[in-house]
C-alpha positions in Angstrom: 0.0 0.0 0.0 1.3 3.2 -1.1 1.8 5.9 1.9 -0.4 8.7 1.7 1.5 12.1 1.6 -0.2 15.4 4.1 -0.7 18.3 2.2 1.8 19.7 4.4 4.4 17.4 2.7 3.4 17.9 -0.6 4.0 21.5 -0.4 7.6 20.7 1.3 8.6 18.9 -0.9 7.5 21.3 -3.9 9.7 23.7 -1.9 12.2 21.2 -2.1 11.9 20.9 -5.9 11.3 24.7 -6.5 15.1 25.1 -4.6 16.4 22.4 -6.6 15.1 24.4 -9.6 16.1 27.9 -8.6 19.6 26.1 -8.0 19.8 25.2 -11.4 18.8 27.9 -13.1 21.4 29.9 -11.2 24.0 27.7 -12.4 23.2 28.4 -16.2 22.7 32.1 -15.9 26.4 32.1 -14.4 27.3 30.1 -17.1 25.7 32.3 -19.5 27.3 35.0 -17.6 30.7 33.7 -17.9 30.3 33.0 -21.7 29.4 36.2 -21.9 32.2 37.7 -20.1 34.5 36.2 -21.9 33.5 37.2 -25.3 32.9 40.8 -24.9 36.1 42.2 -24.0 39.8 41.6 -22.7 38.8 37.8 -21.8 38.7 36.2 -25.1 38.2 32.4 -24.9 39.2 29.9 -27.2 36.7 28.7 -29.3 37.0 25.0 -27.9 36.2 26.8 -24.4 33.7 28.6 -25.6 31.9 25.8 -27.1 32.6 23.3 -23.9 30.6 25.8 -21.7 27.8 26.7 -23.9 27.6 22.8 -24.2 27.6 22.8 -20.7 24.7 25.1 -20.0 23.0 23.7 -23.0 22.7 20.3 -20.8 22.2 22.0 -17.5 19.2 24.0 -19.5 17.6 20.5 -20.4 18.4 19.1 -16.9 15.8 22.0 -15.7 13.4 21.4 -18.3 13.6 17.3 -17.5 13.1 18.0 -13.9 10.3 20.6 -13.8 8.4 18.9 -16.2 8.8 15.3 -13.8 7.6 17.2 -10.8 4.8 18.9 -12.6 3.8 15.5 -13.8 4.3 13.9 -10.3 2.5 17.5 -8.4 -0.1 16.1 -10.7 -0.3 12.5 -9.7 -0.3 13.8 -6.4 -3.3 16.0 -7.1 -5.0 13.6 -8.2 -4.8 10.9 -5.6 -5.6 13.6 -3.3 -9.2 13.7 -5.0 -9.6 10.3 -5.1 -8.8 10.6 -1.8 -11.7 13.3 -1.0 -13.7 11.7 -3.2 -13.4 8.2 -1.1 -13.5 9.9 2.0 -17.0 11.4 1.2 -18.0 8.0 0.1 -17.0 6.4 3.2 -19.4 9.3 4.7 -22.4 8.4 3.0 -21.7 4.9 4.0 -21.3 5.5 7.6 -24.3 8.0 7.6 -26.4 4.7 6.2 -24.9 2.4 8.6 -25.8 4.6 11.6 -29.7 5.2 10.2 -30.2 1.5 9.7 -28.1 0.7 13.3 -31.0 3.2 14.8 -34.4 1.3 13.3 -36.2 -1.4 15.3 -35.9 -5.1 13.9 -39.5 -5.6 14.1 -42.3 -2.6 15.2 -42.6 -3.7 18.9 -38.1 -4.2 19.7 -38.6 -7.6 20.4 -35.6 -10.4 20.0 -32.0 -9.9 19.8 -30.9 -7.3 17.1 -29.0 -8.5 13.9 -25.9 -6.4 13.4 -24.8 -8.5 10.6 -27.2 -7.2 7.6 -25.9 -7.9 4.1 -25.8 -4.2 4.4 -23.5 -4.3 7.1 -21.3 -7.6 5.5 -21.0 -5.5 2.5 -19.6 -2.1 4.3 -16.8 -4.2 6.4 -15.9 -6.3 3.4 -15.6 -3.2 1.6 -13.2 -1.6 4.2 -11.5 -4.5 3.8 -10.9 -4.1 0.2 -9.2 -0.4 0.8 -6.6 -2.2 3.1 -8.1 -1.6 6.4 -7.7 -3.3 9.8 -10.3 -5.3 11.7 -9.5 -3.2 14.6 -10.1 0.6 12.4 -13.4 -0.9 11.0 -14.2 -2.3 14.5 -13.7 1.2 15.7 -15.5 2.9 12.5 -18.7 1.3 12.5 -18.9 0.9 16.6 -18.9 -2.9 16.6 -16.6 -5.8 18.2 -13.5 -7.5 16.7 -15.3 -10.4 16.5 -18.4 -9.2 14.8 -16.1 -7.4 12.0 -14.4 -10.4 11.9 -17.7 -12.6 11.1 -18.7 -10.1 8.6 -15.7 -9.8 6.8 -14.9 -13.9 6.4 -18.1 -14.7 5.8 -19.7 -16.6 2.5 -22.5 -14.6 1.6 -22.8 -11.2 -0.2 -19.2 -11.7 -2.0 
């Protein structure tokens, strides 16, 4: 299971990358500096130095396009697994909203006999949990029933 990132280190670690961008481009406008530099005045270079360095920044110019373009596209990824996040969470909301209304009604109209917790509605909410990788113990605590019963629900035959 992939770890889940916080927004807060999503947006370190675009600082991170926006450094390691700035850092770049600093490097090639020195470069482009120094070509510069050399050409205009006292400092001529030799042609074979000349050409070395622009060759140089040529790479380090690609090297910044290669690596904003990978973060935009991972920033991206990240975006969207943050929806699908939402959009699950919400989901799971719904879910727990239904669980709780049909947890609340009477099993017959005068409350007599033991109460089923294990409704197909209810086998097909843990099993579901289950799916998206969690733990008997976080749906026990979800959904306000015992290990045990979570357990039942989730190993057992009907409503696959």
């Amino acid at each position: 299971m992939t770890k889940v990132k916080t927004k807060t280190e999503l947006e370190h670690e675009i600082q991170k990358l926006k450094n390691e961008s700035d850092y770049y481009r600093r490097l090639a406008i020195e470069h482009a500096n120094e070509i510069d530099s050399l050409t205009k005045g006292k400092n001529i270079v030799a042609r074979k130095d000349f050409d070395n360095l622009k060759a140089e920044c040529d790479y380090l110019k690609n090297q910044i396009k290669y690596i904003i373009e990978s973060h935009k596209k991972e920033l991206s990824r990240e975006r969207q697994r943050h929806n699908d996040l939402l959009k699950i969470h919400e989901t799971q909301g719904e879910e727990l909203a239904k669980f709780r209304a049909m947890a609340d009604r009477k099993h017959n109209e005068r409350g007599a006999g033991r109460k089923a917790k294990l409704t197909p509605e209810v086998i097909q909410l843990v099993k579901s949990y289950r799916l998206e990788g969690a733990t008997y113990t976080k749906i026990a605590e979800i959904m306000g029933l015992s290990l045990g019963t979570v357990h039942k629900a989730a190993n057992s035959g009907d409503m696959q």
